[in-house]
C-alpha positions in Angstrom: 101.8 122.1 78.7 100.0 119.0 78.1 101.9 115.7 76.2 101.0 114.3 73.4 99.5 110.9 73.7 101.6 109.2 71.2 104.8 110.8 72.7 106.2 108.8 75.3 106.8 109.9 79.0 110.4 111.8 80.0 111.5 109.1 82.0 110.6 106.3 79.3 112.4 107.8 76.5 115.8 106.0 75.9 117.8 109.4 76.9 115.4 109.4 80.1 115.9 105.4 81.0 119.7 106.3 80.5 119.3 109.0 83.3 118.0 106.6 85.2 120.2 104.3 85.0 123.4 106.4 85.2 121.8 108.1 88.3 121.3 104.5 89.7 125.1 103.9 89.2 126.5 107.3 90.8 124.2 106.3 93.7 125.6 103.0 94.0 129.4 104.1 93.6 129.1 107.0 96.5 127.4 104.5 99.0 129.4 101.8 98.8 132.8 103.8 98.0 132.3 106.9 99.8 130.1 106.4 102.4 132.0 108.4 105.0 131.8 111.5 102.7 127.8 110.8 102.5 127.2 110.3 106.3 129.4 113.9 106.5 127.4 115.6 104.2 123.8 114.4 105.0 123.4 117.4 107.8 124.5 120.0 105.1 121.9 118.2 102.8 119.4 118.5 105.2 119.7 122.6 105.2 120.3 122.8 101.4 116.4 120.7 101.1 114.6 123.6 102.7 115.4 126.5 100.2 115.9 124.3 97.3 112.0 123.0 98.3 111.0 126.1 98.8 112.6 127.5 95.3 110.9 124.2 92.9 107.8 123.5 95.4 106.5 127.2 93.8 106.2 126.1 90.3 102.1 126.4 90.2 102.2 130.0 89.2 101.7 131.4 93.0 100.0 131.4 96.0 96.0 131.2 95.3 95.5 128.8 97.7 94.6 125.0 97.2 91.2 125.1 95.7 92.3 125.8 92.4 90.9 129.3 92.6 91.7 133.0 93.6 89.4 133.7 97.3 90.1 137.2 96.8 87.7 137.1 94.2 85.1 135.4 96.3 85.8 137.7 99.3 85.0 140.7 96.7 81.7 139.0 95.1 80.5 138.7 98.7 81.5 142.4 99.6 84.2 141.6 101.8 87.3 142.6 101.0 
């Protein structure tokens, strides 16, 4: 899906720059009022990255490799399959 250009970014729209900020805050309140509960949790965090990664990291429509293009194809043009 491609933007227009007169429409601004996400993150520079006012409900995005109130994201920000409100993310900002809760950042700020849990580090310097909860920082036990962080420093417990950051292992569990940790484990949680990997399958959350692997889940969003995914979202180019599959696994045709880097180049922008499907090698099975090439393979086949050059008769090896």
């Amino acid at each position: 899906m491609n933007q227009d250009s007169t429409s601004p970014s996400r993150w520079r729209s006012p409900l995005g720059i109130f994201m920000l900020v409100a993310g900002a805050v809760g950042v700020y309140y849990l580090l310097t009022e909860h920082l036990t509960h962080v420093r417990q949790a950051i292992p569990y965090l940790i484990l949680l990255a990997c399958p959350v990664m692997h889940l969003f990291g995914h979202h180019h429509g599959g696994h045709h490799g880097h180049g922008g293009h499907d090698q099975r194809a090439d393979r086949q043009q050059e008769g090896r399959f």
